[in-house]
C-alpha positions in Angstrom: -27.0 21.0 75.9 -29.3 19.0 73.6 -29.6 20.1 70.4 -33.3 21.1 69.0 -34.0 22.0 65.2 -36.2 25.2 65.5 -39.5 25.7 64.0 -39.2 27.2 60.3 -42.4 28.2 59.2 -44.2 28.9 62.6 -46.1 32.4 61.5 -46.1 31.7 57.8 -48.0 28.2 57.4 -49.5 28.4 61.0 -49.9 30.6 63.8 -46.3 31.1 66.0 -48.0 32.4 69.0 -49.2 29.1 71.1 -52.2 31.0 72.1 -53.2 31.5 68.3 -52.1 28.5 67.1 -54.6 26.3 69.4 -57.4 28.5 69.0 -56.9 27.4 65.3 -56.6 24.0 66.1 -59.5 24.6 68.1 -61.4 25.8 64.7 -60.2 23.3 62.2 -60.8 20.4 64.5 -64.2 21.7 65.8 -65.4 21.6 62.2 -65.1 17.8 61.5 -68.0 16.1 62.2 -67.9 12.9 63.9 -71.3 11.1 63.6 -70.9 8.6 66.3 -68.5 7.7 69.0 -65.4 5.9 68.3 -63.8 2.6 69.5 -60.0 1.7 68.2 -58.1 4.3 66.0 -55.8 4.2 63.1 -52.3 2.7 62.5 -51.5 5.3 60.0 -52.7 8.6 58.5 -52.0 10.2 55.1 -52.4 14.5 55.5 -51.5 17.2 53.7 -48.6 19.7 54.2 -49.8 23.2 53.0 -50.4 26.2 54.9 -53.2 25.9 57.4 -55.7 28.3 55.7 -55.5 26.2 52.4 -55.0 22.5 54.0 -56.1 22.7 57.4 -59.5 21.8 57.2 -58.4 18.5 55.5 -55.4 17.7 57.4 -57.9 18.3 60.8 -60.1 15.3 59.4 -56.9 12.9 59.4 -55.9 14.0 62.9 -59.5 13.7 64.1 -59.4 10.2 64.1 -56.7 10.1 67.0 -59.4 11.3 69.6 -59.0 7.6 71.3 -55.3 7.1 70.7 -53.9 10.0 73.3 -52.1 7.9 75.8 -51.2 4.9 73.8 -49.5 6.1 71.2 -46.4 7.2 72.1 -44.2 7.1 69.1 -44.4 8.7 65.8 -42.8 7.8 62.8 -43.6 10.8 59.8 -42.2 10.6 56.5 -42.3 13.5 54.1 -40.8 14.5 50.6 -37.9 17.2 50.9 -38.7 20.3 49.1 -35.6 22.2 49.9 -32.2 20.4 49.9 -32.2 17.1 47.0 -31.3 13.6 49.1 -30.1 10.1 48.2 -32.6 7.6 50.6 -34.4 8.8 53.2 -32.4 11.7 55.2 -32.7 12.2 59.6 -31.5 14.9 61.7 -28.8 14.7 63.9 -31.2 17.2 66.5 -32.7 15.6 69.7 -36.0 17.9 69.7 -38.3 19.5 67.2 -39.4 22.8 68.7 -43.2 23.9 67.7 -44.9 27.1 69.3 -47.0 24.2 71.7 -43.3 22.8 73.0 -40.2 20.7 72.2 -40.7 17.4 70.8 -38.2 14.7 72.1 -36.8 12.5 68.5 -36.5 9.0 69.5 -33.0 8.3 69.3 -33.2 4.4 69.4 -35.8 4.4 66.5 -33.0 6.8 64.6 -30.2 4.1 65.4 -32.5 1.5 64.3 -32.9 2.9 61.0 -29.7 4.4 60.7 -28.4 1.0 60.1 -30.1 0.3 56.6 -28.1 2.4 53.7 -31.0 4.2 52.7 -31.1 6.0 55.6 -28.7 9.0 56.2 -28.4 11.9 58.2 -28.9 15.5 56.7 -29.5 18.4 59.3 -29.5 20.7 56.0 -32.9 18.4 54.4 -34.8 19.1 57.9 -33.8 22.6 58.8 -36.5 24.3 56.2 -38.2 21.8 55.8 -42.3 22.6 56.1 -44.0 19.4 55.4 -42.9 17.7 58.4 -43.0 20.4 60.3 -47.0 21.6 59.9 -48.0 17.9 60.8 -46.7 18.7 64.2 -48.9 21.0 65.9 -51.8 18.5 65.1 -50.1 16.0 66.7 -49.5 17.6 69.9 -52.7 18.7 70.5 -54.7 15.1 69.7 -51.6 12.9 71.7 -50.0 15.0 74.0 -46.5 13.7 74.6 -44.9 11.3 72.3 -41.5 10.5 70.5 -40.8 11.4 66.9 -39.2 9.6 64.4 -38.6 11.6 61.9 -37.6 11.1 57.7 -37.4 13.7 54.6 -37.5 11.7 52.0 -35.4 12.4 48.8 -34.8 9.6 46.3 -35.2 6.6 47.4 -37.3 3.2 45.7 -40.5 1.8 47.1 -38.8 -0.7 49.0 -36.4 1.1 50.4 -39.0 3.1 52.1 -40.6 0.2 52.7 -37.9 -1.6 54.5 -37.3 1.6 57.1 -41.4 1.5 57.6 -41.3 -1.7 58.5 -38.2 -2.1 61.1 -40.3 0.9 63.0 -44.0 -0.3 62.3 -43.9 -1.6 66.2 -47.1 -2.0 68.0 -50.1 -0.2 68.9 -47.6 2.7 70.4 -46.4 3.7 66.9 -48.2 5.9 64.6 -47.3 6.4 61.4 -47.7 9.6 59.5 -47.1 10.1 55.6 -47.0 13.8 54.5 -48.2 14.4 50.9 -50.3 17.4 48.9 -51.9 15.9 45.6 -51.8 17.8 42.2 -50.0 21.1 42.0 -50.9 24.4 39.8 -53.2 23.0 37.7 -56.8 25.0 36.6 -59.5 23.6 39.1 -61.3 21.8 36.8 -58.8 19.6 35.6 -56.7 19.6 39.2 -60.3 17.8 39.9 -60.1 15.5 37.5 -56.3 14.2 38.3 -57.0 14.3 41.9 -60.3 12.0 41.6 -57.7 9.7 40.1 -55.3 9.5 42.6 -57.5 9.3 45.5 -59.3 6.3 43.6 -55.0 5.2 42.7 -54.5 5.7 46.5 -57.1 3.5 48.2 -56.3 1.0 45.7 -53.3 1.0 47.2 -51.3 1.7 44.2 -47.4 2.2 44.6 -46.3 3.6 41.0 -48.1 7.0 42.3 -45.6 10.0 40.5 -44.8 13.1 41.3 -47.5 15.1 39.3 -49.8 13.3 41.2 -49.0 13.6 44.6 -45.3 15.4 45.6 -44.9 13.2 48.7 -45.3 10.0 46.1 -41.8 8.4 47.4 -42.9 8.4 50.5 -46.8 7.3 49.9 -45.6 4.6 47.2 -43.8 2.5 49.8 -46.0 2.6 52.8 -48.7 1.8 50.7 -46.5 -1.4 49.8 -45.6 -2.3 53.4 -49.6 -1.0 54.3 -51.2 -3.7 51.5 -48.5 -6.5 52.8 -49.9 -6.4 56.4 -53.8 -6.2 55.0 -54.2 -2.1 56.7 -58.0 -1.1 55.7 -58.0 2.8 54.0 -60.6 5.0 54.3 -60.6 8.5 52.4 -61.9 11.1 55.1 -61.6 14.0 52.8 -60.6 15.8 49.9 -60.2 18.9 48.3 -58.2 21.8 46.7 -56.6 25.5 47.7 -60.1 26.4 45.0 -62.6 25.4 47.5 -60.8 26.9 50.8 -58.3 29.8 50.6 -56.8 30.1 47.0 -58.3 31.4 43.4 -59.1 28.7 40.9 -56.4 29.8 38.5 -53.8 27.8 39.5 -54.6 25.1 42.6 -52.9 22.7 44.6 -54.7 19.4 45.8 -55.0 17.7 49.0 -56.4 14.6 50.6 -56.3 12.5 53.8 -56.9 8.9 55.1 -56.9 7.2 57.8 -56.2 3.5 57.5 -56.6 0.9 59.5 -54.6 -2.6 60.9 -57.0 -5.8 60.9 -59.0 -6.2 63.9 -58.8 -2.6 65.4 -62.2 -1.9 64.5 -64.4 -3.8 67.6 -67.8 -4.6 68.0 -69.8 -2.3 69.4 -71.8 -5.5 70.8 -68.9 -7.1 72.6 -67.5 -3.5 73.4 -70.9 -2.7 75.5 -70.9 -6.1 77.1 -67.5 -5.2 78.3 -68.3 -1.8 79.8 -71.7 -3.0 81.4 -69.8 -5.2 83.0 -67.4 -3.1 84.2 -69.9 -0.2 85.5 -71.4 -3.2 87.8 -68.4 -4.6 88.7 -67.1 -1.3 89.9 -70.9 -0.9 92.2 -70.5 -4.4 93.8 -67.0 -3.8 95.0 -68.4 -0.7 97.1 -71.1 -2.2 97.8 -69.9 -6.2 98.9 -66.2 -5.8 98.4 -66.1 -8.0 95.6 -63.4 -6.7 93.1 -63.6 -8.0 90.0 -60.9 -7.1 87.0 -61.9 -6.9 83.1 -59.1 -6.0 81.3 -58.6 -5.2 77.0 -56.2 -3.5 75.6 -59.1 -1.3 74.1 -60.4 -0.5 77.0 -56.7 1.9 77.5 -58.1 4.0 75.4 -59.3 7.5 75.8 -62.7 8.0 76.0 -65.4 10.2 78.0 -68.6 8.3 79.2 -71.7 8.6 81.3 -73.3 6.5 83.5 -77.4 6.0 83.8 -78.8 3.5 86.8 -82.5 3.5 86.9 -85.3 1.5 89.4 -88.3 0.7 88.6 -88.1 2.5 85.4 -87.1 5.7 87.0 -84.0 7.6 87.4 -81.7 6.2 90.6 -78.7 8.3 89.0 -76.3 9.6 86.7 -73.0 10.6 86.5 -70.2 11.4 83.2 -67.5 12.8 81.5 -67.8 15.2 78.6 -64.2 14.9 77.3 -62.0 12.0 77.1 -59.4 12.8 79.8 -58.3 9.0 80.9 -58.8 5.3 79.7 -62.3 4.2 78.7 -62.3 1.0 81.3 -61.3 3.7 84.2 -64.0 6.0 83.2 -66.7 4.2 83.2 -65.9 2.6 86.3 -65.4 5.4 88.3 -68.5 7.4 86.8 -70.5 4.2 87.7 -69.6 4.5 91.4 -70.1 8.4 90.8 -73.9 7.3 89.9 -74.1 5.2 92.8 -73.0 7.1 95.4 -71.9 10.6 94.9 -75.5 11.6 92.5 -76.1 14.9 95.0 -79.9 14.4 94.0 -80.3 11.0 95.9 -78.6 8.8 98.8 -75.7 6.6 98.7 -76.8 2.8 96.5 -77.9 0.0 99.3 -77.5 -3.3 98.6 -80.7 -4.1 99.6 -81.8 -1.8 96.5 -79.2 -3.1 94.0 -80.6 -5.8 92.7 -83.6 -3.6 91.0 -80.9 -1.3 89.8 -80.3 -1.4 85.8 -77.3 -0.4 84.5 -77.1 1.8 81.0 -73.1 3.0 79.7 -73.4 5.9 76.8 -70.4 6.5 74.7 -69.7 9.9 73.4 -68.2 11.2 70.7 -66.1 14.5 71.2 -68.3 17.5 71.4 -68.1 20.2 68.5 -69.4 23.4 68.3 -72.5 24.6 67.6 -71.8 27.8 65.1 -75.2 29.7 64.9 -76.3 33.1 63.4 -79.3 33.7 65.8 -81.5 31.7 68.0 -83.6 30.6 65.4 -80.6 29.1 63.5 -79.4 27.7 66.9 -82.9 25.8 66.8 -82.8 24.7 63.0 -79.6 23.0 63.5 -80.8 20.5 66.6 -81.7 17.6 65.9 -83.7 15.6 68.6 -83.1 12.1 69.4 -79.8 12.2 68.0 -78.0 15.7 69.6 -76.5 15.6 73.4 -76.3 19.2 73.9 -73.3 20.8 75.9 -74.4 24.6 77.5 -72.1 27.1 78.5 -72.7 30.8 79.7 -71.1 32.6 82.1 -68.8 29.6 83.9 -71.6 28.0 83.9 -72.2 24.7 82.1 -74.6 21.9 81.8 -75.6 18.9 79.0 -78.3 16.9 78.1 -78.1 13.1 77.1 -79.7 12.3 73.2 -82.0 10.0 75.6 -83.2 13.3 77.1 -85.5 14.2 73.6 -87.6 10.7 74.7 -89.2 12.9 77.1 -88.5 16.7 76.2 -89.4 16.6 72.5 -89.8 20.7 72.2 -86.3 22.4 70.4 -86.5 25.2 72.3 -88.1 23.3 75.4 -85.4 21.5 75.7 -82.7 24.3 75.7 -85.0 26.1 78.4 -84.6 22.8 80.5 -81.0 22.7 79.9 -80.3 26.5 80.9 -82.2 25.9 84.2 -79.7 23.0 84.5 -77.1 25.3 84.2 -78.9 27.4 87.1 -79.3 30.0 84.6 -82.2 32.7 85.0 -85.4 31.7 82.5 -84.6 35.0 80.6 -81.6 34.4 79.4 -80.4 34.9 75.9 -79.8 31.5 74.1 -78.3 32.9 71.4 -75.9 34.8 73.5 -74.8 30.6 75.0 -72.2 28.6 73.8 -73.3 25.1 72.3 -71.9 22.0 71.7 -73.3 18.4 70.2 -72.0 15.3 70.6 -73.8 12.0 69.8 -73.9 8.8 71.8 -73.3 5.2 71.7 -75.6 3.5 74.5 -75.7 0.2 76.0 -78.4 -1.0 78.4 -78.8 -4.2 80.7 
């Protein structure tokens, strides 16, 4: 019977019930903002380890930034400072599975060989069993990749290259994400926890690798992937920052946190290239219905996850349009299946002809994930849209509908527009908007 180490702080630093515990998720993730659509995702993410009511909403910024990666990543290598049970190097189980309220988490055993073979690495059951700041990093990353392998470290004394070394025999390839667990400044009055944490964040995208203790407790672990991170030329970006002040806690006494998401060179594409690509793909997909002429584009970019609609027009006017509101299945496939969706399965207008193709223009949109609208009243509802730049997700009832941000070009009235979309939803003209769900989302758009 394999052997799984338990979850230890399920109901104390997160919800245990699975049913709670995503409807948090759910929360913390639907409050991060995401401007515009993304293309590529990071190699590596720094996030803090406290209780979810005091480090949530800045650990949910660092996972945020996986929303492409679900289906190619499928490895995990986290490394965390013990807090519990002192260690010489860095210390992994001898358990086949983490066990979280979402599920069991399979450890990969052949990373855990790989590693076990440099002295610094050891294997302590004891360093893991308690140990919380590996553990809370693991309901994120179930719900943003799904299924995936862990490789696991609680770090204990150990130099910055001796971390650095184990980082690097697992770094692999686009498959392996690397998580480093680490709060920032602990029990200090919020002014000056301020203060020391502006200096570590600026120490930390510097990549520094003296960082101590009092500065952030996961330093051993920071200090040397920041080493291997600077050697392989990894972009940082801070995503957020705070303290237990400013969320959950009194500002007696507070504990800091941060989280970035960096970055290997090249993984951020150009969003020119990138719409060639999918415009190309859209028509490709058309002309093999329509003249059996399959033509293959392939990137690995275009593996990732991503949710996309499809606009044809002719003659300037609407010929059809079909999409995805959540990214469920590679970009490339997307596209080229909602393409033939807007071609031929559009219930509002015949099956494409290739005698009509060739006035047919092609436009891909690229969405970002859709957030939650959180509203007081409908006059709030109202205040918060912002035309030209909003799609608009409706719900009510089982019933659902959206608007593209191209829709404000021709239906510029706020609470026109929401009337529009409620009859798109087949919903009676009287209904309640303030009694609807809401969602935004914003779009990238390429046209032909």
């Amino acid at each position: 019977m394999a052997s799984v180490r338990t979850a230890a702080v399920a109901g104390m630093f997160y919800p245990a019930d699975p049913r709670s515990l995503n409807a948090e998720l759910d929360e913390l993730l639907g409050e991060v903002h995401v401007p515009a659509p993304r293309l590529g995702f990071p190699k590596a993410l720094v996030a803090p380890h406290a209780g979810y009511i005091y480090s949530g909403p800045v650990a949910a910024h660092a996972y945020e930034e996986l929303g492409a990666a679900r289906g190619i990543v499928r490895r995990v290598v986290l490394l965390a400072p013990v807090h519990r049970v002192p260690v010489r190097g860095l210390a992994i189980p001898t358990a086949e599975a983490f066990a979280t309220p979402l599920g069991n988490i399979t450890l990969d055993q052949a990373a855990l060989a790989s590693a076990r073979e440099l002295s610094q690495v050891v294997a302590s059951d004891a360093a893991h069993l308690q140990e919380h700041a590996l553990e809370v990093q693991l309901p994120f990353l179930q719900r943003q990749l799904g299924e995936f392998s862990l490789a696991p470290f609680a770090v204990g004394d150990a130099t910055v290259a001796e971390v650095a070394e184990v980082i690097e025999r697992l770094w692999g390839g686009p498959e392996t994400l690397i998580v480093i667990s680490t709060d920032l400044s602990h029990y200090q009055p919020y002014p000056r926890a301020c203060e020391i944490d502006r200096a570590t964040v600026t120490r930390i995208a510097s990549f520094a690798t003296d960082l101590d203790h009092h500065e952030a407790c996961g330093a051993t672990p920071l200090n040397g992937f920041l080493a291997a991170a600077k050697r392989r030329s990894l972009s940082i970006k801070l995503l957020a920052a705070c303290n237990s002040g400013d969320t959950a806690g009194g500002k007696g006494q507070v504990v800091g946190y941060s989280s970035f998401a960096l970055y290997e060179p090249g993984a951020e594409l150009s969003l020119t290239e990138a719409g060639k690509t999918l415009l190309a793909i859209a028509r490709a997909a058309i002309e093999a219905k329509l003249f059996g002429a399959a033509r293959t584009i392939e990137a690995p970019w275009l593996h990732q996850a991503g949710a996309s609609f499809v606009t044809l027009t002719r003659d300037g006017a609407l010929r059809g349009c079909i999409g995805s509101l959540q990214a469920a299945r590679p970009l490339g496939t997307d596209v080229a299946e909602n393409a033939i969706g807007a071609a031929f399965r559009d219930p509002r207008f015949p099956p494409m002809t290739s005698a009509e193709w060739p006035g047919v223009r092609v436009e891909v949109s690229l969405l970002s994930a859709a957030k939650p609208i959180r509203f007081a009243d409908e006059a709030d509802l109202l205040a918060q849209l912002k035309p030209g730049e909003d799609g608009v997700i409706l719900e009510y009832q089982g019933r659902r509908a959206t608007y593209l941000p191209q829709v404000w070009e021709t239906i510029s009235d706020k609470r026109q527009f929401l009337r529009e979309l409620a009859r798109k939803a087949a919903l009676p003209d009287d209904v309640r908007l303030g009694r609807c769900k809401f969602y935004r989302y914003r779009v990238t758009k390429w046209t032909e």
